[in-house]
C-alpha positions as CSV (number, residue, x, y, z in Angstrom):
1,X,29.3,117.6,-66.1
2,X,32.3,117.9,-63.5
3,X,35.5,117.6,-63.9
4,X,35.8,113.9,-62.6
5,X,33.7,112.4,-64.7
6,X,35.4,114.1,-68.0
7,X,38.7,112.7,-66.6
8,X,37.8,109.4,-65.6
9,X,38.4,106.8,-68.8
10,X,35.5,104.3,-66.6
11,X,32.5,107.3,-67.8
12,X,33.0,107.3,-71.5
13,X,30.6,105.6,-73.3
14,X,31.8,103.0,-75.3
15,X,31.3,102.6,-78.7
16,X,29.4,99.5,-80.4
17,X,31.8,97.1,-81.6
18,X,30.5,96.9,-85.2
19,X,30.7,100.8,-84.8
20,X,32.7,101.4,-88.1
21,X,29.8,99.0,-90.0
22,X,27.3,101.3,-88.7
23,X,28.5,104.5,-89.8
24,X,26.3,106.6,-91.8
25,X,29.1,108.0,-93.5
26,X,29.6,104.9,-95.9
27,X,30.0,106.6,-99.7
28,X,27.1,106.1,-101.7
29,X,28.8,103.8,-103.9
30,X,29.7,101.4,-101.7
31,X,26.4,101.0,-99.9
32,X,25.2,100.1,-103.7
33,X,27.6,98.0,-104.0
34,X,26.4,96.5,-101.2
35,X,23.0,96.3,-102.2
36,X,24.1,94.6,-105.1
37,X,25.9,91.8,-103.7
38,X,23.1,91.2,-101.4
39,X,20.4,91.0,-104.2
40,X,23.2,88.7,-106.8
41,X,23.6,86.2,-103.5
42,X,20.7,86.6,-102.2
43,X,20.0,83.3,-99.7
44,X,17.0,81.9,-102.0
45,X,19.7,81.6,-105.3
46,X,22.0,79.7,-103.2
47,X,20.8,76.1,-104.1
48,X,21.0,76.8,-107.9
49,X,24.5,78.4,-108.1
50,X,25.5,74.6,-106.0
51,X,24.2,73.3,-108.8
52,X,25.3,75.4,-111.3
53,X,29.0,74.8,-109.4
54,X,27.8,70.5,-109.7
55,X,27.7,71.1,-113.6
56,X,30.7,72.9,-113.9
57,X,33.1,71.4,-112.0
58,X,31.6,67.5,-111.6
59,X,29.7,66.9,-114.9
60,X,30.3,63.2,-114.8
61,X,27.3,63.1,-112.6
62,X,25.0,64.4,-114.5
63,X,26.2,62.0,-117.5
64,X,23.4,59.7,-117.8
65,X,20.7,62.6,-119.0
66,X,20.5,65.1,-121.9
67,X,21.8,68.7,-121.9
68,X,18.1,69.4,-122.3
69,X,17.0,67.6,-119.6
70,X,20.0,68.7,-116.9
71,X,18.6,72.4,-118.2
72,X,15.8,71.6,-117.0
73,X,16.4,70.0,-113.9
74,X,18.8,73.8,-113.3
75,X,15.7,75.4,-113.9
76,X,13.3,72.8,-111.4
77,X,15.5,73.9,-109.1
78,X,15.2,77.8,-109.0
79,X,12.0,77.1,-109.5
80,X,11.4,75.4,-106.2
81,X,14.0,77.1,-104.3
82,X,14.0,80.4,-105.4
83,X,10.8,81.1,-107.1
84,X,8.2,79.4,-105.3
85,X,9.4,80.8,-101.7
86,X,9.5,84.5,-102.8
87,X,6.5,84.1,-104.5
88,X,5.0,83.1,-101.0
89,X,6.8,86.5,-100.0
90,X,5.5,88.7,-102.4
91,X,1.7,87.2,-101.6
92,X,2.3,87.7,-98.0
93,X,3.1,91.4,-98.8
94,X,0.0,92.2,-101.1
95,X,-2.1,90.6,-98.6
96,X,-1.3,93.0,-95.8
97,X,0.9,89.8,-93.5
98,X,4.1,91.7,-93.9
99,X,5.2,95.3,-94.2
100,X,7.5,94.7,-97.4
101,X,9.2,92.0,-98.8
102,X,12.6,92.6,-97.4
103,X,11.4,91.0,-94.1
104,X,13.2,93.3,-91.7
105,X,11.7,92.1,-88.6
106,X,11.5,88.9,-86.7
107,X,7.8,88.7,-86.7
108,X,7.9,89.0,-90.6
109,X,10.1,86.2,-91.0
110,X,8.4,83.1,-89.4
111,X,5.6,82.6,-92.1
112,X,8.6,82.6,-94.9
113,X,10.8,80.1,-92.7
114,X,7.6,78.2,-92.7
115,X,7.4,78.1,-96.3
116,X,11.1,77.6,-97.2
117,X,11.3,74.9,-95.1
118,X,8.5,73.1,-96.7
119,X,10.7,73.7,-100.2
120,X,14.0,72.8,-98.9
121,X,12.3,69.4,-97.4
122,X,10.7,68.5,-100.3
123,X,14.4,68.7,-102.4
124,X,16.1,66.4,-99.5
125,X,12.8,64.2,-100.2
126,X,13.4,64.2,-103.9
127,X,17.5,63.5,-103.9
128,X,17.4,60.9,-101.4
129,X,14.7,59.4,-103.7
130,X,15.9,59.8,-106.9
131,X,19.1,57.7,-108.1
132,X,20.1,59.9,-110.5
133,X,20.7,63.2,-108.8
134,X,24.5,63.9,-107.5
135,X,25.3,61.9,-104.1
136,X,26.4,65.4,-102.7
137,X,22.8,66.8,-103.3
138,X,21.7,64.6,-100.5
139,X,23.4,66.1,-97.4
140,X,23.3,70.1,-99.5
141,X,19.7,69.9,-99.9
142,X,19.6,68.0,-95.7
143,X,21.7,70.7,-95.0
144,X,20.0,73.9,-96.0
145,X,16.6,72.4,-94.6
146,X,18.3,72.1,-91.4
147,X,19.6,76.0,-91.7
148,X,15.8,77.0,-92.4
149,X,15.1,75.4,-88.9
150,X,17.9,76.5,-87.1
151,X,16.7,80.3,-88.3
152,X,13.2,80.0,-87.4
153,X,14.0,78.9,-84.0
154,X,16.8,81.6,-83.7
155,X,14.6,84.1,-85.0
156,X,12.4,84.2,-81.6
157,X,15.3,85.8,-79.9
158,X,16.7,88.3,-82.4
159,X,17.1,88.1,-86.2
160,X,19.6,85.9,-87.5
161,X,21.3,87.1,-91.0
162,X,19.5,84.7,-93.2
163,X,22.3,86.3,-96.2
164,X,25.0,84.7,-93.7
165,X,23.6,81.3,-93.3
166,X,23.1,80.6,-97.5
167,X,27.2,82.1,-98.0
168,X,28.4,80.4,-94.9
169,X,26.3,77.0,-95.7
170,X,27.5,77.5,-99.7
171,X,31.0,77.9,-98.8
172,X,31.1,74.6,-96.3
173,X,29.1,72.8,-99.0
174,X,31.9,73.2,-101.5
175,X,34.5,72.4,-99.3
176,X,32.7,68.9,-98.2
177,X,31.9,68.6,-101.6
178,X,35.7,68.7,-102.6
179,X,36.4,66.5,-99.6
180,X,33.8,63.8,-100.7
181,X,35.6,63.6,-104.2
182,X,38.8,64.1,-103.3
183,X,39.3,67.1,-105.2
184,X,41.2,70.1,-104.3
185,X,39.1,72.7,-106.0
186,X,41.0,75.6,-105.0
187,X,39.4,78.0,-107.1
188,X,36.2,77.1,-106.4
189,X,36.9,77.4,-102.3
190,X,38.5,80.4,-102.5
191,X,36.1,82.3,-104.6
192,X,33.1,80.9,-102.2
193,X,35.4,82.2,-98.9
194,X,35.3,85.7,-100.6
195,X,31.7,85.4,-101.8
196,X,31.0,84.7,-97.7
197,X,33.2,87.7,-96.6
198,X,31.8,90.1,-98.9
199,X,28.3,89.5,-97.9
200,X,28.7,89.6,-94.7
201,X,30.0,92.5,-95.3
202,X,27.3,94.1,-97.0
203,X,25.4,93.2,-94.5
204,X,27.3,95.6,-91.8
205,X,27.6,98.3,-94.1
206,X,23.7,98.4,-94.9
207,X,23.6,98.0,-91.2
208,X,20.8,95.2,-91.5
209,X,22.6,92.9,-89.0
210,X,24.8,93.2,-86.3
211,X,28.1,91.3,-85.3
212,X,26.1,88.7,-83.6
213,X,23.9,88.0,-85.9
214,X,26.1,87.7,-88.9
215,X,28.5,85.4,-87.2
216,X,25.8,83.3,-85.7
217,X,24.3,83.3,-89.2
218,X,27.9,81.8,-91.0
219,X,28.2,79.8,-88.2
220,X,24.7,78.2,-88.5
221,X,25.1,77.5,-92.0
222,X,28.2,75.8,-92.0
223,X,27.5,73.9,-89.0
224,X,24.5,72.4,-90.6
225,X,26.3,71.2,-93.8
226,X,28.6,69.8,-91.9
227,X,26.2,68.2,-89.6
228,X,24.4,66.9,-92.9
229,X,27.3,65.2,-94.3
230,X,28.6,63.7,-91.1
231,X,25.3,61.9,-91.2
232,X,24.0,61.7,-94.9
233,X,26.9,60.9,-96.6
């Protein structure tokens, strides 16, 4: 190497921007954390903590059916949001489509879009069908279908953080949520924010995703909430 190109500032290499993320060096315990996080808010869960959030905070709505019955309608959703789609995962994995069930590449991530799509379409079919779910189920469950699309179509050029498109479509569903009933829910929009921050987060530090696709992800999801609800509600 001569001299010049050890002085000149223009030859250094320079570093990735989400360098720091990257970094082997993270402690063990905070690359578990991480883990963690990602498995509690995992994309798939994200439709039954809404709804979980619709019982808490806006139980009027649900005042024309038993406790019984809204339990059960909590659990017909995980069922058909969460259940049903990683099911499809974990058969696609025994059956030698996939590599593992984490879906770390593109190529393993278009038959599950597929198949969540299918799921998120058929809950927009049912709210928009049924009188007595929630008004704001309508554009949630419109908007999440639309998320599925925009990452299948995203995922033919590189691979879109699914974990950022349920926090950032979660967070934006709250807020329109508390805009539709006029109702500052402070707590509520503040502990989603951090919920979005921390994941993406996690994401960096397990170095699954990169700048890009993180922000694209948050991006994505809110857009498409707020897409929905300019033209649902």
């Amino acid at each position: 190497m001569t001299s010049e190109s050890i002085n000149n500032p223009f030859n250094k290499q320079q570093e990735p921007i989400n360098a720091s993320y990257n970094n082997p060096s993270w402690p063990a315990v905070v690359k578990g954390f991480a883990k963690l996080f990602s498995y509690f808010f995992h994309p798939l869960f994200i439709p039954t903590y809404f709804f979980l959030y619709l019982m808490q905070y806006y139980s009027f709505e649900f005042a024309g059916i038993t406790d019984w019955q809204l339990k059960l309608r909590l659990f017909g959703v995980f069922w058909m949001t969460a259940f049903f789609p990683a099911f499809a995962v974990f058969l696609l994995w025994r059956l030698k489509f996939s590599d593992g069930i984490f879906l770390r590449t593109q190529k393993e991530r278009i038959v599950p879009y597929i198949i969540t799509m299918f799921f998120y379409w058929w809950m927009h079919y049912l709210s928009r069908n049924f009188p007595d779910q929630p008004a704001v189920l309508k554009f949630f469950y419109t908007g999440i279908f639309m998320s599925s699309v925009a990452g299948l179509l995203a995922n033919n050029n590189y691979k879109i953080s699914m974990h950022a498109m349920g926090v950032g479509g979660f967070a934006a569903a709250i807020i329109l949520t508390s805009i539709h009933y006029q109702n500052l829910d402070g707590i509520a929009i503040s502990l989603a924010v951090f919920i979005a921050g921390c994941i993406c987060t996690a994401r960096l530090i397990l170095n699954e995703h990169n700048l890009k696709e993180v922000y694209t992800g948050l991006f994505a999801g809110a857009l498409c909430q707020a897409i929905s609800y300019y033209f649902v509600m």
